[in-house]
Steps between C-alpha positions, in 0.01 A plus 500: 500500500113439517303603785472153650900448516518827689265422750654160541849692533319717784335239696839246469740789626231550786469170580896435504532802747274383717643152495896656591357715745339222670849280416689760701237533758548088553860551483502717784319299724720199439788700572326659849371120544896359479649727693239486801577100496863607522441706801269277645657144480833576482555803707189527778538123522866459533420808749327287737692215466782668595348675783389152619864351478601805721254443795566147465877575581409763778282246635773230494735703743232564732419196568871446576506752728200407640590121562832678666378701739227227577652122412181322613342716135773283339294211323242791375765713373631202270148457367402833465872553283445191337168598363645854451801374326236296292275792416838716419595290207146439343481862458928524413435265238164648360718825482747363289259347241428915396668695293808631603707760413896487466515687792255334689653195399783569660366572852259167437839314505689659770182435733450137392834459587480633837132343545713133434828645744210612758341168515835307554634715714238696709219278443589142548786575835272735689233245475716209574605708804135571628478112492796475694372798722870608421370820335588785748886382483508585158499876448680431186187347288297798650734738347519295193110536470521891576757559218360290240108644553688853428669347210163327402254799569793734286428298210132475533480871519668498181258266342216739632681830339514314187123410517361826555791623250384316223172513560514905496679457140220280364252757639673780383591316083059460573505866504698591216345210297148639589607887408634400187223252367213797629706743301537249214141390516406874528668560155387257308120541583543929454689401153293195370161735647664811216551250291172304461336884522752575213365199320169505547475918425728397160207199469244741519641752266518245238203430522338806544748625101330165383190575524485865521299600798318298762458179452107578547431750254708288259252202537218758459616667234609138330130397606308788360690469176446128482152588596474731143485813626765677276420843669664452836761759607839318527727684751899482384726618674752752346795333331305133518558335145543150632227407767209295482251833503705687230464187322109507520516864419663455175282209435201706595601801258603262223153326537326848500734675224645716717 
């Protein structure tokens, strides 16, 4: 192998280290990168929407309760729960446009239900009531407002364990995905580092047989020679009967008949 294909050889397993450590570098980020959108748009999202949805529901009753202890409040209590009610399933159906889990799923579809059974049967009498300023003889839609908020907020905090569930297993995969690529990362740079010094001291050593001594003196001692000057001390080292020196110092003693 000549002296330029080994240098090539050096430089092109350099260069390839350097472009995989910067390939796993990139791939690290990307991975950090996806899983921060995951917690961020569909867990700390859904988080607030949910949230929202629940003081949207609290707010409902009280303006029931409101508009019963005080019936002239009736006409602002109808308002205020339609725009609630309004507000409520922007933010219900923003929710279920995320990613959801099988669980999750699951309590997504037991409170849409009773969002729909709340709205026909809480929703729609108790205001047709307040209309009819009917509302404090029937205890009954009250009580059907109580128990389906518990029902409702029961679910919700569901939805909020799974959020902050999920969104502690996505930190914690970060963590292991960020030990293992420093560790991997870590490896590669102390192996390719031995092995480029590995190369480069082989390179060198080559170079060094080839020639016979610094590459200085060699070009001196070729230049002098060149020059005429016959005389010059050539410096071999013991055992050299292949470099470019010993070379010149045969040629030299051949020259001189010695």
């Amino acid at each position: 192998m000549t002296l330029r294909q080994r240098l090539l050889l050096v430089f092109s397993f350099i260069f390839l280290l350097g472009i995989s450590l910067g390939g796993m570098g990139l791939y690290g980020m990307n991975r950090s990168n996806e899983r921060l959108k995951t917690v961020y748009e569909d867990r700390t999202v859904a988080l607030d929407q949910v949230t929202r949805l629940e003081s949207a529901i609290v707010r409902n009753l009280a303006e029931v309760q409101h508009a019963y202890i005080e019936p002239a409040y009736g006409p602002s209590a109808i308002q205020t729960m339609n725009d609630n009610s309004q507000t409520a399933l922007k933010y219900w159906k923003e929710y279920l446009q995320t990613y959801l889990t099988p669980e999750e799923e699951k309590a997504a579809k037991e409170l849409d239900a009773l969002i729909a059974e709340r709205k026909s049967e809480f929703i729609a009498p108790v205001q047709e009531a307040i209309r009819a300023g009917t509302l404090r003889e029937k205890d009954e839609l009250i009580q059907k407002g109580i128990t389906t908020q518990a029902r409702a907020l029961k679910l919700l905090d569901t939805l909020r364990r799974i959020q902050t569930d999920i969104a502690r297993e996505e930190y914690q995969a970060a963590e292991k995905q960020y030990a293992l690529l420093s560790w991997l990362l870590t490896g590669m740079m102390i192996t390719g580092g031995l092995l480029a010094a590995l190369s480069i001291w082989m390179l060198i050593r080559s170079v060094y047989r080839q020639l016979g001594g610094e590459p200085a003196y060699a070009s001196s001692v070729v230049g002098t020679i060149a020059g005429g000057d016959l005389t010059v001390a050539v410096d071999v080292a013991p055992h050299d009967d292949a470099s470019l020196l010993f070379a010149m110092s045969s040629m030299q003693r051949a020259t001189c008949g010695n």
